[in-house]
Residue, then its C-alpha position, 0 to 999 in steps of 0.5 A: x899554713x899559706x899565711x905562714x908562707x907569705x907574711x906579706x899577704x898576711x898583712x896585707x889580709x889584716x889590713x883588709x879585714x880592719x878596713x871592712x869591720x870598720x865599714x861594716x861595725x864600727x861606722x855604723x855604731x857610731x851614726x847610732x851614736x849621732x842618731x841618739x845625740x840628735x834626738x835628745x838635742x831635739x826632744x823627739x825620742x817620745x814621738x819617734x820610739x818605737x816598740x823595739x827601738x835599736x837606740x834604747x841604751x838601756x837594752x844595750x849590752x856586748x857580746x862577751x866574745x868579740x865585744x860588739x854591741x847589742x840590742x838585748x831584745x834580737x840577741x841570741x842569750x844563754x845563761x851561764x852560772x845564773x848570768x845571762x850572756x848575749x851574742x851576736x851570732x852563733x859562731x860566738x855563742x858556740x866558742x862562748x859556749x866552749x870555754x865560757x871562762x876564757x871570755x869571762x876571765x878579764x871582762x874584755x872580748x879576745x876574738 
């Protein structure tokens, strides 16, 4: 309802929440991005992998909620209609969980 009362701090508040999952998400996405493009340009992902490695592409996937990526080895999972899904936290796994073909519908997060 405050929001509603004073659009102007609303926006003010997007604004804020864009900065900060820009910081926290989307920046360090992508210096895993540089890390795996130096590490192919060098030919050192042999000596370097470990076990579980976080730049495995090949255990990547996005959470059908808010669309972030994920290392399928530390995501929590469900399966769904013989699919198994992976979330980044619990908050989506539940909202996934609420309504699952509100998020499977078009393929692309809505949160």
């Amino acid at each position: 309802m405050w929001l509603l009362r004073n659009p102007e701090e609303g926006k003010k508040l997007g604004i804020r929440g864009k900065e900060i999952v820009r910081k926290r998400f989307l920046l360090t996405h992508l210096i895993g991005d540089e890390m795996k493009l130096y590490a192919s340009l060098l030919d050192t992902t042999a000596r370097t992998k470990k076990k579980e490695s976080t730049l495995d592409a090949y255990d990547e996937t996005k959470d059908p909620v808010c669309g972030m990526q994920l290392n399928q080895k530390r995501a929590g999972s469900i399966i769904h209609e013989g699919e198994e899904h992976y979330f980044c936290s619990a908050s989506c796994k539940e909202l996934f969980v609420s309504d699952p073909s509100r998020f499977l519908r078009t393929g692309e997060p809505e949160a």
